[in-house]
C-alpha positions as CSV (number, residue, x, y, z in Angstrom):
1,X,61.1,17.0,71.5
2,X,61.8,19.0,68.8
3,X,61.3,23.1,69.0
4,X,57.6,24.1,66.8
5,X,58.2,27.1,65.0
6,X,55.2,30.0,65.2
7,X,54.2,31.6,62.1
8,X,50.6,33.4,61.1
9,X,48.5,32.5,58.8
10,X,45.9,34.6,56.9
11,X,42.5,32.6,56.0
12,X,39.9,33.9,53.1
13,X,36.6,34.7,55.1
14,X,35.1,31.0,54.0
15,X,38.5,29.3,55.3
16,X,37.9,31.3,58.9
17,X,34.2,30.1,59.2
18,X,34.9,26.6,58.6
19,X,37.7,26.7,61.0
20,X,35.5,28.1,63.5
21,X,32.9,25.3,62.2
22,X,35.8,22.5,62.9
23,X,36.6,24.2,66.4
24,X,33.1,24.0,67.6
25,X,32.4,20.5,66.4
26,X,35.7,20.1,69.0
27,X,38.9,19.6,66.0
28,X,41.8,21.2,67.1
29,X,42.9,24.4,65.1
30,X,46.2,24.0,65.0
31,X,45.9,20.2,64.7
32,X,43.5,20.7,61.5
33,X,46.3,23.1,59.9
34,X,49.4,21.3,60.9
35,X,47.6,17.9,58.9
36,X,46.3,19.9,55.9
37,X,49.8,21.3,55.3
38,X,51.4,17.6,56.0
39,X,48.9,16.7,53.1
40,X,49.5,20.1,50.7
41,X,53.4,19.8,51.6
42,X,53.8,16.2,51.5
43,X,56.5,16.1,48.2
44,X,58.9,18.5,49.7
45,X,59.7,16.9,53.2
46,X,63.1,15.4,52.9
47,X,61.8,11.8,54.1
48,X,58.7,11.4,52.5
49,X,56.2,10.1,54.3
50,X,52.5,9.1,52.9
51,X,49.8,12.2,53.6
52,X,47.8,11.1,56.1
53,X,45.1,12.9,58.4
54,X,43.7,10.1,60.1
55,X,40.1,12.1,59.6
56,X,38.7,9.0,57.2
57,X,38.2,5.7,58.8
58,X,35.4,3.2,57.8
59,X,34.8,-0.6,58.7
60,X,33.6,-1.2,55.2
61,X,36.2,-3.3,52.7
62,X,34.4,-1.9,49.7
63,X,35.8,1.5,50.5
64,X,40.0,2.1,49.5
65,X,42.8,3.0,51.7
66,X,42.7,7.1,52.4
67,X,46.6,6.6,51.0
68,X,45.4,6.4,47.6
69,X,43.6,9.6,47.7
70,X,47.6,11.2,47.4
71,X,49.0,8.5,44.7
72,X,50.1,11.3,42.5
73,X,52.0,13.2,45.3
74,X,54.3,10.5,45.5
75,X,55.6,10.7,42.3
């Protein structure tokens, strides 16, 4: 398994409380920052891989694939 590097992150006052929002409604922290930066970061891994969070899932075929939300980062 491959070492996880430790760093700190400063949130704006609004970014804390909806953390603390997430938390209670039981999401992970760290989980909920590691996937947003997957998603912010996704053009400069070295093998890219589509941004996903696995946060939007719905039964209904009218709705599209959460994939083409981040079209545009793959370009």
């Amino acid at each position: 398994m491959a070492t996880k590097l430790t760093t700190t992150v400063r949130l704006d006052p609004e970014d804390a409380d909806a953390l603390a929002r997430a938390r209670a409604a039981g999401h992970s922290a760290s989980d909920l920052i590691r996937k947003g930066l997957r998603i912010a970061a996704a053009r400069y891994y070295k093998r890219r891989r589509p941004p996903t969070t696995g946060l939007f899932v719905s039964t209904s075929l009218k709705l599209g694939d959460e994939s083409e939300l981040f079209r545009e980062l793959e370009r």
